[in-house]
N, C-alpha and C positions, 0 to 999 in steps of 0.2 A: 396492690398491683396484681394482676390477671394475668394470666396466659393459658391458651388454650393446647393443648400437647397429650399427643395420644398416649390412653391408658392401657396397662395391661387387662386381662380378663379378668373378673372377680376371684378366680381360682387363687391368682396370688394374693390377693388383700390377704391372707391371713400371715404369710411367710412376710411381707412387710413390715406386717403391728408386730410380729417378734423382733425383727430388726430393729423396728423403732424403739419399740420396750428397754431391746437391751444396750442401744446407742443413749439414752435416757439413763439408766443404770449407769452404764460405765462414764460419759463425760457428764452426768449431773447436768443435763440441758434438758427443757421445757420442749419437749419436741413438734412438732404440727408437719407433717407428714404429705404425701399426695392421693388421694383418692378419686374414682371416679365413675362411672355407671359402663361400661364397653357392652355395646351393641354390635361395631362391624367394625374395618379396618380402617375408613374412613371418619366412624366418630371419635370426637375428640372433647374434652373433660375441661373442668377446670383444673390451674395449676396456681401453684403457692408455692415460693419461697420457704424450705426450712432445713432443719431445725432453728427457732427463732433462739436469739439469744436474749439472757438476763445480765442487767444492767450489773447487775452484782458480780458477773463470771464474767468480766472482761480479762481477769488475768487467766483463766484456765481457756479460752478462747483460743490463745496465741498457740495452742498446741494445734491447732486446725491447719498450720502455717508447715511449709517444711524448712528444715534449718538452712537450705541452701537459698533461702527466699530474701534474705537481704540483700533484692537486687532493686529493681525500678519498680516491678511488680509490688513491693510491699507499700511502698510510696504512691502508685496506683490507687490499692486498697486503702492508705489513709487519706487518703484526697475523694472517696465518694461521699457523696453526702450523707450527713449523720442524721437528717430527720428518715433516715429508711430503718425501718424494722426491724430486717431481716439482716442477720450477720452473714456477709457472703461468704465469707473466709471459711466458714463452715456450713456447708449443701447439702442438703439429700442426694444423693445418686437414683436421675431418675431408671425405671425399670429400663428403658429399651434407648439408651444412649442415641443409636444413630437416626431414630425417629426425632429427637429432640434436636440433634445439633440440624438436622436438614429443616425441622421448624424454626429453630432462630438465625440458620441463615436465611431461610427464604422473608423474614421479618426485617432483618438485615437487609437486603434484598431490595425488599418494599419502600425502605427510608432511607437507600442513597442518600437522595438532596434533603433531608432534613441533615442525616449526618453530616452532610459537608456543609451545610447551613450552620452548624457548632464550630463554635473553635476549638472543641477537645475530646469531641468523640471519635475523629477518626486519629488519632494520638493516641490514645485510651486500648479504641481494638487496635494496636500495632505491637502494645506492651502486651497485652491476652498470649494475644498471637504469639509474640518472644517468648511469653515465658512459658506457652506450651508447648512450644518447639525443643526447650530447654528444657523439658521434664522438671519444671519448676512446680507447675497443678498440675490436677488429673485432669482428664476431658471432660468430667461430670464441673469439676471448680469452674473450668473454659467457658462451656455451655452454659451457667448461671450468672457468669460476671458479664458476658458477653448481652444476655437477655437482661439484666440492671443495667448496664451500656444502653440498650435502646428504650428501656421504661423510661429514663433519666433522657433523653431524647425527644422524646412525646412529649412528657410531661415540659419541658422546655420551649418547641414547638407550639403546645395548646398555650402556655404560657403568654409566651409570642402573640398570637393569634387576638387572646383572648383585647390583650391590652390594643391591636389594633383596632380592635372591632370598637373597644372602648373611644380610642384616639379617631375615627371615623365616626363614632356618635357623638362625642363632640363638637368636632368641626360643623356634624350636620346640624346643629344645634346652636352654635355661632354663627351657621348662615343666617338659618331662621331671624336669629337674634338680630342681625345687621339690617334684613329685610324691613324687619317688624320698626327697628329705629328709622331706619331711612323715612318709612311709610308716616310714622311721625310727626319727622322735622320737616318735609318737604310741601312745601305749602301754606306752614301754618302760619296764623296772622298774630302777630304780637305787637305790643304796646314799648316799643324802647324808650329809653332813657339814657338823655346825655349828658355832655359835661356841661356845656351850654342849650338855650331854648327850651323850649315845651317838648313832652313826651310828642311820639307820632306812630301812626300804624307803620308796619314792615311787615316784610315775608321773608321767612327763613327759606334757607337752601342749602344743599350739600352736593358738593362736585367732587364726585371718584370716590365718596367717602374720604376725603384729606383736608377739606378745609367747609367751612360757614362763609354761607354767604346771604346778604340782605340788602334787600333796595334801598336807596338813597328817599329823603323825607320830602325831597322838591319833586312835585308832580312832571314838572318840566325836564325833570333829571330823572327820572323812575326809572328806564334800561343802566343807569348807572349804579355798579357793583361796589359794595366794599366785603371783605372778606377776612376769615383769621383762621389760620392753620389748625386744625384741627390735636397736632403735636404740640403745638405751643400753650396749650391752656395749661396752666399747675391745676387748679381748682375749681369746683363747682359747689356754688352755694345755695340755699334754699333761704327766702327773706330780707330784709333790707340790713345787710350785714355791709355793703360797701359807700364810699362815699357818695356816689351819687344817688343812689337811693334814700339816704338819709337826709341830704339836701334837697329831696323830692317832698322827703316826711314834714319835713321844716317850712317847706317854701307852699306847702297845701295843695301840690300837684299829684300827692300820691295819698290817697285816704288808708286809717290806719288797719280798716276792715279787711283794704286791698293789698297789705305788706304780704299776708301769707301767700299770696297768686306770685311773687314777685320772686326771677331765677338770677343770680349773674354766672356768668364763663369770666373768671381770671387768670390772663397771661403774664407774665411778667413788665410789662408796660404798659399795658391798658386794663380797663373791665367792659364788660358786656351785660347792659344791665336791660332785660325786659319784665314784661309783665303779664301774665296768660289770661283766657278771658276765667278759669275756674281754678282749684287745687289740685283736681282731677288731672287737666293738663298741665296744668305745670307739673304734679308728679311726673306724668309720663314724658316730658319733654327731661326731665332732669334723672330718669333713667337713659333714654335713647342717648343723650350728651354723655351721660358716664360711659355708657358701652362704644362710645364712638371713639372717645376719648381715648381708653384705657386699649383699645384695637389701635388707633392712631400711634400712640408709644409702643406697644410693642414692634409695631409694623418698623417703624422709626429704629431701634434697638435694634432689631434683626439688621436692615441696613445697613447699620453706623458697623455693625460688628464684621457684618461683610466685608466692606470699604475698608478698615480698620486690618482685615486678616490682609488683603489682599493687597495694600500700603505695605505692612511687614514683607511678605514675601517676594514682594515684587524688591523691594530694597535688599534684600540677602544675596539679589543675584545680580547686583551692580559694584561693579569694580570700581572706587574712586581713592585718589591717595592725602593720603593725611599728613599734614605738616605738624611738628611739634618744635618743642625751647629747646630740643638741640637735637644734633644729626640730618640726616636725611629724609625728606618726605617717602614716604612707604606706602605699598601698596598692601589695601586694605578693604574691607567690606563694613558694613554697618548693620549692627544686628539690633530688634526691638520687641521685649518678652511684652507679654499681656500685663506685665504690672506697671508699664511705661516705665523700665528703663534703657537706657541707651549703652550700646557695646560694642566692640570693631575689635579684628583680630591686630594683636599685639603682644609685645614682652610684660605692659604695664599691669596690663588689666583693668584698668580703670574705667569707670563707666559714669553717666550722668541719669538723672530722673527727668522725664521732657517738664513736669512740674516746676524744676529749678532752671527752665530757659526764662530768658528774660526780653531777649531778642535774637533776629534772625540779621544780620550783617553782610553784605552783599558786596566781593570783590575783595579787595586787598586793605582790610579796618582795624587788624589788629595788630598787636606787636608781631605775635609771631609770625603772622605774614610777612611785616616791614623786615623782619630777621631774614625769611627766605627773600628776600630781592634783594638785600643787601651780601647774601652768602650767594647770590646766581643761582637756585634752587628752582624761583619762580621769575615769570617775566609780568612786564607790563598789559602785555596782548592778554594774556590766559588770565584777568581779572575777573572778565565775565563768565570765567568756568569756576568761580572760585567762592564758598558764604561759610560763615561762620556761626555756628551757635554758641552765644553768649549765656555765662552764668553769675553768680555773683564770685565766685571761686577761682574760676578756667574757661576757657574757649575752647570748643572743637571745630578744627580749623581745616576745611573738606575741598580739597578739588577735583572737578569732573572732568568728564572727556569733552563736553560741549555746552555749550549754553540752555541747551533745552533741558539736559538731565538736572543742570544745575537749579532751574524755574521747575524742575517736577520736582527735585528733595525740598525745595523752600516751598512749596504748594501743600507736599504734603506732612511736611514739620509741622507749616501753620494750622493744617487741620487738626492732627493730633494734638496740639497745644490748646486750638476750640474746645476740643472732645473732653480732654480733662480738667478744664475752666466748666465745661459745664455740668460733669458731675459733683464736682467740686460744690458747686452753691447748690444742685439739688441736694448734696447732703445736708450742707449749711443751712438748709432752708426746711428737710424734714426737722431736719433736730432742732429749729427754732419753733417749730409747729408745734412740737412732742411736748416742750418747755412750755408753751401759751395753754398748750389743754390742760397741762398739769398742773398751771395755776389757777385757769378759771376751774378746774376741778375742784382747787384747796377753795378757793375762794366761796362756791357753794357751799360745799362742807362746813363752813364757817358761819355763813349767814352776809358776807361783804357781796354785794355788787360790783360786778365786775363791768367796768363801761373801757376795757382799753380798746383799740383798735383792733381790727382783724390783720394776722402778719400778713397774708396774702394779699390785700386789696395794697397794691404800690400807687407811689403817691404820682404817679405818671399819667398821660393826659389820657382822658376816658374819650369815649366814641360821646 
């Protein structure tokens, strides 16, 4: 680290190398001092940090400190970062004090909003600050921790910077990429294949980038669209790995020259099985699908997690009262962490996992409701303000203020219940994946042929 801070005349370099010499001698430090060329009053040198310290004299170090320094100041000093070189706690006293501190404050100065862009640098100079007001350092300790304050600042900032530039060359980079895919799929002529009939020409297409779309095989029906969400695929294959490809192989509709042209898209209910006119395109169609794909889920993920935040929160700030197997119905709120579970303020503390709901019950279904209208707690009318979440265990037994609050927490229980059903089987379903490759792996290893099925291609009806 650098700083530029005016020097004195060459007259004193020699009265400093004594000082240095003999601050060497007496604390056993490796010293590196300040030098610099003085032409006018306005030029200005380089500067450095020192005397630097040796890793081996961290305990003779602490003498740099004064004894009344066990305040925040010291806790300061051991919170700087330890890849810096230089031990602050022990400084050179530059030649002309008030030259330097009006150089680092006008650097100070310069990097307001970076400072207040940290979350602890202007924390940092308040403690400087205290603890030279307290004759805790000298001015020369102020003025260098103050200048490691704003190096440690920059460095932060360029930091900063660096990674947007990086995070903006990517993105520009994933436009391209999106472009390049669209430019692709859009147009191209393929050869499908279905569950029933003869293969037929189609044209691919892509709308918003969210879903495939491809002409119907009747001439007469040609403006007729089908389509498949582009979130929905799990997999992308290269060759006749699914069944209707194979019943292509079988039935002499698909020649064995032409398996390697041949791409399917697998959803979890269907497959998508075409045929490219070279390998050339088919690679490039079975890249542009992967990047579509894998843009499609995250875009999906970002959403769901939106929807998801904004479910929870909006729930924290709804008063509804909760009926339980004895007492009084209470007023209460409903709280739900990111691990899905379920909470409401209470004496119990008891909570539920939305995983172990089984159902969502609607009105007055359960005992402990039948309890509150039999104790006058609940009436007939306020049924439709009233659902229960079932478990195998217990009921949490919820009344609103109106009907419609009651149709937004059942709306949005059932969503969340979706959401975790379906990470649920994407895990079931990598770790089924993970299992088939590691056996068709042993099975190589081996010398066996492996003829099982592919797990992805489901036994569900194909296009």
């Amino acid at each position: 680290m650098q700083l530029a801070i005016p020097i004195t005349p060459p007259s004193a370099m020699l009265k400093a190398k004594k000082q240095q010499k003999k601050l060497v001698q007496e604390e056993g430090f490796r010293a590196s001092s300040i030098y610099g060329r003085f032409t006018s009053a306005n030029t200005f040198a380089a500067f450095s940090l020192g005397p630097w310290r040796e890793s081996s004299s961290s305990s003779s170090s602490s003498r740099g400190t004064k004894a009344s320094g066990e305040t925040s100041i010291q806790d300061f000093l051991a919170s700087l970062p330890i890849d810096l070189a230089v031990d602050v706690r022990t400084v050179c006293q530059p030649e002309s004090i008030s030259l330097a501190r009006k150089h680092v404050h006008h650097l100070l100065q310069c990097s307001i909003f970076e400072i207040r862009s940290t979350k602890w640098a202007a924390y940092f100079l308040q403690i400087v600050k205290k603890a030279r007001n307290l004759r805790q350092i000298t001015s020369g300790d102020a003025i260098s921790l103050r200048w490691v304050i704003w190096c440690c600042v920059r460095k932060e900032v360029n930091t900063r910077q660096l990674k947007k530039e990086a995070h903006d060359q990517q993105m520009q980079k994933k436009m391209t990429d999106y472009r390049v895919a669209l430019q692709c799929i859009r147009g191209a002529t393929v050869l499908k294949y279905g569950r029933k009939g003869k293969p037929h020409q189609t044209q691919l297409m892509i709308e918003n980038g969210e879903s495939l779309f491809w002409t119907s095989k009747l001439l007469s029906h040609a403006s007729k669209k089908k389509s498949i969400p582009l979130a929905s695929i799990v997999a992308i294959r290269a060759g006749p790995t699914t069944d209707v490809l194979a019943r292509a192989l079988q039935k002499g509709m698909l020649a064995l020259q032409d398996a390697k042209c041949t791409l399917s898209l697998i959803t979890a209910t269907r497959t998508f099985d075409i045929k490219a006119k070279s390998t050339a395109e088919r690679e490039w169609l079975h890249r542009s699908f992967s990047f579509l794909v894998d843009l499609a889920h995250e875009h999906e993920k970002r959403v769901a997690q939106q929807v998801e935040l904004s479910i929870m929160k909006r729930m924290e700030t709804l008063n509804v009262w909760k009926h339980g197997r004895k007492g009084r119905p209470h007023k209460t709120r409903i709280f739900i962490n990111r691990f899905g579970e379920i909470s409401w303020q209470g004496r119990s503390g008891d909570s539920i996992q939305i995983d172990e709901i089984l159902a969502i019950d609607l009105g007055h279904c359960t005992q402990v409701f039948s309890r509150s209208l039999s104790s006058g707690f609940a009436t007939s009318h306020t049924a439709n303000y009233c659902f229960s979440l079932v478990t195998r265990t217990r009921t949490l037994d919820i009344e609103t203020s109106s009907e419609n609050m009651r149709d937004w927490f059942v709306v949005a229980f059932r969503y969340l219940m979706d959401k975790v059903k379906e990470k649920t089987a994407a895990l079931k379903r990598e770790k089924a994946e993970k299992q088939l490759k590691l056996l068709q792996e042993l099975c190589g290893s081996i010398g066996i042929l492996n003829n099982a099925p592919s797990s992805a291609a489901p036994p569900a009806a194909h296009a």
